[in-house]
C-alpha positions in Angstrom: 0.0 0.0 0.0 3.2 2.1 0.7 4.7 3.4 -2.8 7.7 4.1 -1.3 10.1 1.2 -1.8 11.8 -0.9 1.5 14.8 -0.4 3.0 17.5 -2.8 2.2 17.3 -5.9 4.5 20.0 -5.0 7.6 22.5 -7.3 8.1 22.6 -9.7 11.3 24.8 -6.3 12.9 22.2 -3.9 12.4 19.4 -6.2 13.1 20.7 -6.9 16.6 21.0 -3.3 17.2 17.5 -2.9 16.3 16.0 -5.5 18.4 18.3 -3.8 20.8 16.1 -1.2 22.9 14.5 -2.5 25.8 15.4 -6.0 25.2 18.5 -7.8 26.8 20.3 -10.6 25.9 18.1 -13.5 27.7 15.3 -12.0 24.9 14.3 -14.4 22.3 16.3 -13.8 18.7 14.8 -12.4 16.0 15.3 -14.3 13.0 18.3 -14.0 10.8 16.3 -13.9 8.1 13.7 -11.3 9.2 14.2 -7.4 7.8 13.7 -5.5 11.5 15.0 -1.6 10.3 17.4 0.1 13.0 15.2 2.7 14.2 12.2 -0.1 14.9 11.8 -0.7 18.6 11.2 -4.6 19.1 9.9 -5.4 22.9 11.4 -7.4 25.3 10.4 -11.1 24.8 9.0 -10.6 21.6 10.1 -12.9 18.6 10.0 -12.1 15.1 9.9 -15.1 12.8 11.3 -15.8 9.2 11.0 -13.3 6.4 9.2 -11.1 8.6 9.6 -7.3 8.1 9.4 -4.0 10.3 9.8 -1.0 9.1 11.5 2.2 10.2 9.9 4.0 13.3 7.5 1.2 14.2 6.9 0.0 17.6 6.3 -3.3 18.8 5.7 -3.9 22.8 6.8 -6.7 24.7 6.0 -10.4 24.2 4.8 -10.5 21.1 4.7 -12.8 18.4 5.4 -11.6 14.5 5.1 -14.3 12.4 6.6 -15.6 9.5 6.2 -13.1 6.5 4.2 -10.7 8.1 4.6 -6.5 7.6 4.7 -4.2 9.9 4.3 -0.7 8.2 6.7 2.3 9.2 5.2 4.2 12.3 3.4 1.2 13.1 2.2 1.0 17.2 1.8 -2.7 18.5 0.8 -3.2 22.3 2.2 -5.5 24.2 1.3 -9.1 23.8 -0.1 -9.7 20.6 0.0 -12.0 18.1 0.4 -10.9 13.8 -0.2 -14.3 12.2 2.1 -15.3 9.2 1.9 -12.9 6.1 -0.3 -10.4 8.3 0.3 -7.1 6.2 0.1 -3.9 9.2 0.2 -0.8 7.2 0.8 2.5 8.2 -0.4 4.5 10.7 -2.3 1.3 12.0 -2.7 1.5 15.8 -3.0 -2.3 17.5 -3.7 -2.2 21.4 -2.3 -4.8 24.1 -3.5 -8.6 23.2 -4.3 -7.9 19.6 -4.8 -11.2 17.6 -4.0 -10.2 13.6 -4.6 -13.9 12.2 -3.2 -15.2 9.0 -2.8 -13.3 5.6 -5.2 -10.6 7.1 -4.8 -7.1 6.0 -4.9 -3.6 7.7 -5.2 -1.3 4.9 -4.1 2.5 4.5 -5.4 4.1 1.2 -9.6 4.4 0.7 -9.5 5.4 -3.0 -6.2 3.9 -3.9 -4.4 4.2 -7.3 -1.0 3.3 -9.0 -0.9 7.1 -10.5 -2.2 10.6 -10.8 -5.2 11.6 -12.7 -2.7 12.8 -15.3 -0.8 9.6 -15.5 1.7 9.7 -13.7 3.4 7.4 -11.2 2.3 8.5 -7.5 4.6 9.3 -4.8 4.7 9.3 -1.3 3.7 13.4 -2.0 0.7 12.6 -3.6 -1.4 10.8 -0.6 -1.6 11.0 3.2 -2.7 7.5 4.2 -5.0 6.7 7.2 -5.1 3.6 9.7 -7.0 1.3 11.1 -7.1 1.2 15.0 -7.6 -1.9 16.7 -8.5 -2.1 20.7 -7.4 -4.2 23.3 -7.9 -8.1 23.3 -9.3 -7.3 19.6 -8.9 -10.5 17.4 -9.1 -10.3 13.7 -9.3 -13.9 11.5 -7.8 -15.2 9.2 -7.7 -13.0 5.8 -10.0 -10.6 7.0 -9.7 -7.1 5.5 -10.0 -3.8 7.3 -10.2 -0.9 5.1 -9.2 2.0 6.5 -10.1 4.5 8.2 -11.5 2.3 10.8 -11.9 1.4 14.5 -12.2 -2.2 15.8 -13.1 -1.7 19.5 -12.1 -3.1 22.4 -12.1 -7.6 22.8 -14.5 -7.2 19.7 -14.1 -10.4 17.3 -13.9 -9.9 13.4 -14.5 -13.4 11.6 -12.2 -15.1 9.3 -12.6 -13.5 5.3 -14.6 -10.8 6.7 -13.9 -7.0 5.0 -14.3 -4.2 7.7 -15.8 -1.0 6.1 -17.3 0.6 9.1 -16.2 1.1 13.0 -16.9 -2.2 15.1 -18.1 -1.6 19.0 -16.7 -3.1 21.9 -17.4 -6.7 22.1 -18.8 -7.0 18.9 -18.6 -10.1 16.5 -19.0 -9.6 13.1 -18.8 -11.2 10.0 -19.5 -11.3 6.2 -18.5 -8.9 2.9 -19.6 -6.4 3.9 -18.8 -7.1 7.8 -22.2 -6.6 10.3 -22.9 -7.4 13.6 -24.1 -11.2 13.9 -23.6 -11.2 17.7 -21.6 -10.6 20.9 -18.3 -12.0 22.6 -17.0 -11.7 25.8 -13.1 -11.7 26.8 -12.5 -15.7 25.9 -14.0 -14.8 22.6 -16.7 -17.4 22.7 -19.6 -16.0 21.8 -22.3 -15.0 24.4 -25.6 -17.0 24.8 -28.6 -14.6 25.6 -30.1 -15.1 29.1 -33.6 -13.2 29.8 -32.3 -9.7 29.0 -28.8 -10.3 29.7 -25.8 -12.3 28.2 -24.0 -14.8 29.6 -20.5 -16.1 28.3 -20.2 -20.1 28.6 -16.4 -20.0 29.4 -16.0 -17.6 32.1 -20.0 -17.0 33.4 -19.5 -13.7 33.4 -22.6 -11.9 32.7 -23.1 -8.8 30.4 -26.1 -6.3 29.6 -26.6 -4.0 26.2 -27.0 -0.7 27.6 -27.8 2.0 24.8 -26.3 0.0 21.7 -22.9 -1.1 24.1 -22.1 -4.0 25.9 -21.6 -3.8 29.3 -20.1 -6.4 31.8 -22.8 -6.9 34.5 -21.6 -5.8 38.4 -21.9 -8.5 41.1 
C-alpha cells in the first residue's frame, strides 16, 4: 500500500541493534532472516519469525509474536502481547492495542481510493497521498484473511471473523462477519460468543454476565 520502496534488508549487525532497545540478551532472537529496520523498537520477549519485516519507526511492545512473512508498516504502534499471524500485512499508521490477535494473511489497509498514478498519468509518490489507519482495541482478534479498510476502529475484545472486510467502525465486544462485515452477535473476553439469558448475556467459558445498555455492551456488576 506504501509506494515508497523498502529499506534494504539489515545485516545480522544492524538487526541486533535494532532489536536492541528494551530487550536484553536473555530476549528471544529475531530471525536472521527477518528485515527488522534500526530505528524499529522490538519489545522485550517478543520474537519475530522468518522473512518477517518491520519498518523504520514502528513500535512493537513486549512479548509478542510476529510471524513468518508478516509486515509491519513504518510508524506502526503494536501493544504488548499480541499475536500478527504469518503474512499479516500492518500498514501504516495502523494502531494495534495490548493482546491484539491479527490472524493469518489478514490485512490492515491505509489508502480508501487507492491508485497506482495521478489523474494525469503519472506514477504517484509518497507526495501525492496522506494515508489513514486502522485502530484496533485491546484483546481485539481479527481472523484469518479478514480485510479492514481504512479509516476504521475495531473496538475493544470485539471479534472480526475469518474472510470478513471491515468497512465501518466495530463496537466493543462486537462479532462480526460477512462482505460487507455486520454485527451477527456478541463475545466476551475468551472470545466465545455469548448465549442470551432473559435480558442479559452470559459467556459459557467464564460465566460472566453482560447487559446491552444504549447499543454497548456492558459487563454486568456482582
Amino acid at each position: 500500500m506504501d509506494p515508497r520502496p523498502a529499506t534494504s534488508p539489515p545485516d545480522d549487525a544492524t538487526a541486533a541493534t535494532a532489536a536492541a532497545g528494551r530487550r536484553s540478551p536473555e530476549d528471544p532472537p529475531v530471525a536472521a532472516s527477518a528485515d527488522v529496520d534500526a530505528r524499529a523498537v522490538i519489545g522485550r520477549g517478543t520474537r519475530v519469525w522468518h522473512l518477517a519485516q518491520i519498518r523504520e519507526g514502528a513500535r512493537v511492545g513486549d512479548d509478542c509474536i510476529i510471524g513468518r512473512g508478516a509486515y509491519v508498516g513504518a510508524g506502526v504502534v503494536v501493544g504488548d502481547r499480541c499475536k500478527i499471524q504469518n503474512d499479516a500485512l500492518v500498514y501504516e499508521p495502523a494502531e494495534l492495542g495490548d493482546g491484539v490477535f491479527v490472524g493469518p494473511a489478514v490485512v490492515l489497509t491505509n489508502d480508501r481510493t487507492p491508485r497506482a498514478v495521478t489523474p494525469d498519468g503519472a506514477l504517484k509518490s509518497a507526495s501525492d497521498w496522506s494515508p489513514v489507519g486502522v485502530r484496533v482495541g485491546d484483546g481485539a482478534s481479527l481472523g484469518a484473511r479478514a480485510v479492514c479498510v481504512a479509516p476504521v476502529s475495531i473496538g475493544r475484545w470485539a471479534m472480526v471473523a475469518a474472510g470478513a472486510v471491515v468497512t465501518r467502525d466495530v463496537a466493543d465486544h462486537s462479532l462480526v462477519a460477512g462482505v460487507p462485515a455486520r454485527h451477527v452477535g456478541w463475545v466476551g473476553r475468551a472470545g466465545a460468543p455469548l448465549a442470551a439469558d432473559g435480558d442479559s448475556f452470559i459467556c459459557p467459558v467464564t460465566g460472566t454476565r453482560y447487559r446491552v445498555v444504549d447499543g454497548a455492551l456492558q459487563e454486568e456488576r456482582r
